[in-house]
C-alpha positions in Angstrom: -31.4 -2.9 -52.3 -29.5 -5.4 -50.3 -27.5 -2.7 -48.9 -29.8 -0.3 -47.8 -32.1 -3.2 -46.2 -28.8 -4.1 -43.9 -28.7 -0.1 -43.4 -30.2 0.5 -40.0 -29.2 -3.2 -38.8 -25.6 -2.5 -39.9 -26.0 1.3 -38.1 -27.6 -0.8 -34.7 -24.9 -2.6 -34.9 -22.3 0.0 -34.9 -23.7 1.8 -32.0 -24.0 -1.1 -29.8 -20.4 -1.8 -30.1 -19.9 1.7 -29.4 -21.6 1.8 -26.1 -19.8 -1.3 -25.3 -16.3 0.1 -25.9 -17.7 3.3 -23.8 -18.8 0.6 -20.8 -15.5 -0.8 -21.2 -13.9 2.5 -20.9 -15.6 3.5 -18.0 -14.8 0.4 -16.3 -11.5 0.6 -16.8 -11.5 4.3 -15.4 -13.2 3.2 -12.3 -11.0 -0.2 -11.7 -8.3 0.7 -9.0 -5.1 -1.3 -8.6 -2.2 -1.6 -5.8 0.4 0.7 -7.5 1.4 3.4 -9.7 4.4 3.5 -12.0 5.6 7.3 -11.9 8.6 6.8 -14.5 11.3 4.3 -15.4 14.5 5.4 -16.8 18.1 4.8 -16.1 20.7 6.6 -13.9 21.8 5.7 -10.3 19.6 4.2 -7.8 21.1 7.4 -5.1 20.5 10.1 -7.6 16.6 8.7 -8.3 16.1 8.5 -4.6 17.3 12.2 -4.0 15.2 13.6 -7.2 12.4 11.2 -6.1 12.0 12.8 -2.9 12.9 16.5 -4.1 10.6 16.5 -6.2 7.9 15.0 -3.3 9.1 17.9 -0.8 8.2 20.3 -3.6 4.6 19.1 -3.8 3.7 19.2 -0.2 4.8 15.9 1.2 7.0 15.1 4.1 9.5 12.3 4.1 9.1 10.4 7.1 11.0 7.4 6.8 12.8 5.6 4.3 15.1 2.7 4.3 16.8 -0.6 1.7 14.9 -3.6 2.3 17.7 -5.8 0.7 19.8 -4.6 -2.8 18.9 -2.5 -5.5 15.2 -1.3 -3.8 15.0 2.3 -1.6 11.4 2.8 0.1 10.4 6.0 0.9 7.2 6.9 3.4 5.6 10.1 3.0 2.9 11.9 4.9 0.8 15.1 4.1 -1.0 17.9 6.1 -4.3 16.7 4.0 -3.5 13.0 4.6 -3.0 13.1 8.2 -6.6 14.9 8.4 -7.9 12.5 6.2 -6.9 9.3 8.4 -8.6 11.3 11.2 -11.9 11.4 10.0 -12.5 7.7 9.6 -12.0 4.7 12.5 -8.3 3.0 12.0 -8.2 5.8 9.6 -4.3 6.0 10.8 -3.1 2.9 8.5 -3.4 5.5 5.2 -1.8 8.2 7.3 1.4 7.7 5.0 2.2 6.9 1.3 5.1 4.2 0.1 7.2 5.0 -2.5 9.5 2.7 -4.1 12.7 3.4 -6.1 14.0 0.1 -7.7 16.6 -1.3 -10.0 15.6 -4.1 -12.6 17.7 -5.1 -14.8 19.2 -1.9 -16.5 16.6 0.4 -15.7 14.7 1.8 -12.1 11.5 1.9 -11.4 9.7 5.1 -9.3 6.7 3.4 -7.8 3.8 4.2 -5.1 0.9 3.2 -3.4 -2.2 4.0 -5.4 -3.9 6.5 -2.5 -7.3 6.1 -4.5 -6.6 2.5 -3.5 -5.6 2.3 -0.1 -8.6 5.3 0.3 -11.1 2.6 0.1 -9.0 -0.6 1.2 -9.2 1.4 4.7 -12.5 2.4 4.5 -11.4 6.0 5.1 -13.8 8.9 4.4 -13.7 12.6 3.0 -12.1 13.8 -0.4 -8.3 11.8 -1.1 -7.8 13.4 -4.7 -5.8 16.2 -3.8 -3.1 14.0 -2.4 -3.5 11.5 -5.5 -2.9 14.8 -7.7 -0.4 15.8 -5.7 1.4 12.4 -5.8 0.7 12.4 -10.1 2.2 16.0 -10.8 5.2 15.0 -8.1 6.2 11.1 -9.4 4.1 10.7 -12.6 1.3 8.2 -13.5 2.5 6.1 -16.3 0.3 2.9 -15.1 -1.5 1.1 -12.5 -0.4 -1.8 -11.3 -0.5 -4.8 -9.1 -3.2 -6.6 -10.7 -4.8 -7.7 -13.7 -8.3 -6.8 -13.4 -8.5 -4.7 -10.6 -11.3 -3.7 -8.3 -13.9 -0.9 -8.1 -14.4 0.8 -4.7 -17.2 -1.0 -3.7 -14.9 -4.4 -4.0 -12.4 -2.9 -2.1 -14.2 -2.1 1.2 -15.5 -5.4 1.9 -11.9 -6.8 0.2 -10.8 -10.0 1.0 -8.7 -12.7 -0.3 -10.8 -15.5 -0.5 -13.7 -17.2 1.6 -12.4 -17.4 5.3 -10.1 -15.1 4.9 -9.8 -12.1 7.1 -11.2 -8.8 5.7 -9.8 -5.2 6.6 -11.6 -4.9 10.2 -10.4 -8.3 11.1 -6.8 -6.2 12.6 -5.0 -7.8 15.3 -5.1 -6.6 18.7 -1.1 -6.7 19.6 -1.2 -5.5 22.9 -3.2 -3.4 25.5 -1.7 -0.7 27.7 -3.0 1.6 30.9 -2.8 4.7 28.4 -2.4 5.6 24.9 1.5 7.3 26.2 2.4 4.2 27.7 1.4 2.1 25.0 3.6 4.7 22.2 6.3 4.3 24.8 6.2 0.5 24.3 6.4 0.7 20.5 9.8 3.2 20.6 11.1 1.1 23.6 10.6 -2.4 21.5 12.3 -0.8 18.2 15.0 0.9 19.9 16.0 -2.5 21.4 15.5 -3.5 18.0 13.1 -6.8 19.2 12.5 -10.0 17.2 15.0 -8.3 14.4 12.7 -5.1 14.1 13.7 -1.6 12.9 12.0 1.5 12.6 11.3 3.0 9.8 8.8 6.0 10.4 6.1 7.3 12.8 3.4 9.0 12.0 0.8 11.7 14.2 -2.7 11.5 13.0 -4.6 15.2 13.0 -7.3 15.2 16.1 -7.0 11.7 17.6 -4.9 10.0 19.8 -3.8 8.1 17.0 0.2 6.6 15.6 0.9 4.8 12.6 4.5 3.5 12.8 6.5 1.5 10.1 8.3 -1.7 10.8 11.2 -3.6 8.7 11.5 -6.6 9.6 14.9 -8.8 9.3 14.2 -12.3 11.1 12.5 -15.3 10.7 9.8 -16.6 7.8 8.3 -12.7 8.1 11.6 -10.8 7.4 10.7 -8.4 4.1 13.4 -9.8 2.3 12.3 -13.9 2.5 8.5 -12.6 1.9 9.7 -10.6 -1.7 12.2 -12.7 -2.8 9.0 -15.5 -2.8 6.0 -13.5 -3.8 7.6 -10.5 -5.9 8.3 -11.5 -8.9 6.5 -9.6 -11.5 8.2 -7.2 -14.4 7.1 -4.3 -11.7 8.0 -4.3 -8.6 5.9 -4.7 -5.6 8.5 -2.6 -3.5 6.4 -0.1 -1.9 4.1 -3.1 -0.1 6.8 -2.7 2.6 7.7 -2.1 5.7 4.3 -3.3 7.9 2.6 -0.7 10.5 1.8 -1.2 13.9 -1.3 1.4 14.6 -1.5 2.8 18.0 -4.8 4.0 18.5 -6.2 4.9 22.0 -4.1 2.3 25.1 -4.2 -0.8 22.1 -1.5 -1.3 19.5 -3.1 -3.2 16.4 -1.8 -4.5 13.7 -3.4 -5.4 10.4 -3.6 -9.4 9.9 -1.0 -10.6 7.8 -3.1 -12.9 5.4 -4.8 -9.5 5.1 -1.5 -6.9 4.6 -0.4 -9.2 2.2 -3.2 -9.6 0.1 -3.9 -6.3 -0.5 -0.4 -6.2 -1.8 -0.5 -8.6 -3.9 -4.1 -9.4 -4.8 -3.6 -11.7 -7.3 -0.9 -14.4 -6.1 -1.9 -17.5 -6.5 -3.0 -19.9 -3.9 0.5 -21.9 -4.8 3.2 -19.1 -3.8 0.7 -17.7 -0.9 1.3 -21.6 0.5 5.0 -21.0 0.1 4.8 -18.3 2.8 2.6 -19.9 4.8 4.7 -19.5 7.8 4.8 -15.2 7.5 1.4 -13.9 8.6 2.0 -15.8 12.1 5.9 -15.0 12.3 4.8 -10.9 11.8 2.1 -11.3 14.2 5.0 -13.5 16.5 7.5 -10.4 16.3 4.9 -8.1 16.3 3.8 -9.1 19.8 7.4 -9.9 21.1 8.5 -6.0 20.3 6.0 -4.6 22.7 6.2 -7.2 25.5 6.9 -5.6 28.5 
């Protein structure tokens, strides 16, 4: 008797922990983080880079750029036909014309990493259909995990994503510099890295489809913004944060923007804590510093 009176409770019961774990589930499906761990394995950092971007040339991406921030970490920057008509259907679309991959050595093993495009998709508030390039990017690198924080975000989050109160949110960029014409203001850019200005390299350039549009990649080597100060601070998880570098400089129309560093970083690493976010204190305005000093005329 005592069983069959608990019956139906015991069956209610059951079911609503069911739909829970199903919510749960969902949730999960629909949370986005930074970065994607492809694989991990041993082997040479050289031959993972080569087989790395083999392997991305075979699924329709071009390498644009690649370069060691500091030792035992490769980045390589990637483009595709479908991304670069992507970024040209939104405004500032051109900062997710290209996709970071990192290849990096911890400990005894290397770790293939990338940006999560799904990610960055709505971080930039771009528009149109970004899962062919995230497929793309799975069958060429893997998916074993996202990455990069603990709870991630949903989509919604992440277009109105910013790190705290009062600080700045994606359309918040930095006007760097203002020229007579969208060629004189490219010319700029190349001049600045080819004099190598304020410790800058170049690392790629990038032509977004349809608009008078450049996304360029810039490693930095001097001062309290130089890539390896900023990760030898702030990356110090189990997986690396490797493919948050190098930072872009978007030439869009006769202005060169940039996106504000309190920003760049925090999308990278979303989940630093006030503490080591005080400890660089001193980057976003040294990047915004050599930023502006590599186009000065």
């Amino acid at each position: 008797m005592i069983r069959n009176r608990f019956s139906p409770f015991l069956q209610t019961l059951n079911l609503l922990c069911l739909c829970f774990l199903l919510l749960q589930t969902a949730h999960a499906e629909d949370t986005l983080k930074p970065y994607i761990l492809g694989s991990t394995g041993t082997g040479t950092l050289a031959d993972t880079v080569a087989t790395s971007k083999k392997s991305l040339a075979d699924n329709g991406f071009t390498v644009v750029g690649e370069y060691a921030p500091y030792a035992d970490a490769h980045v390589v920057i990637v483009t595709h036909a479908d991304l670069q008509k992507l970024a040209g259907q939104s405004d500032f679309g051109g900062y997710g014309v290209a996709q970071r991959v990192s290849i990096t050595q911890v400990g005894g093993q290397i770790q293939v990493a990338y940006t999560n495009p799904l990610y960055m998709y709505d971080m930039y508030r771009m528009q149109g259909d970004i899962s062919g390039v995230a497929k793309a990017l799975d069958t060429a690198l893997g998916q074993q995990q996202s990455f990069g924080s603990e709870d991630g975000f949903s989509a919604k989050e992440l277009r109105k994503y910013h790190y705290m109160a009062f600080m700045p949110y994606f359309d918040d960029h930095i006007t760097v510099a203002e020229f007579d014409s969208h060629s004189k203001a490219l010319q700029a850019v190349e001049a600045g890295l080819a004099a190598g200005k304020s410790g800058t390299t170049a690392v790629y350039k990038v032509k977004v489809s349809g608009k008078n549009e450049t996304l360029f990649g810039v490693a930095l080597k001097e001062g309290d913004g130089a890539d390896a100060a900023i990760m030898d601070t702030v990356d110090k998880a189990p997986l690396r944060h490797t493919a948050h570098l190098p930072y872009d400089l978007l030439v869009s129309g006769n202005k060169v923007y940039m996106l504000h560093g309190k920003f760049r970083i925090a999308q990278s690493f979303p989940d630093l804590s006030m503490g080591t976010f005080m400890d660089i204190s001193g980057a976003p305005g040294a990047i915004e510093k050599a930023m502006r000093r590599l186009v000065d005329q």
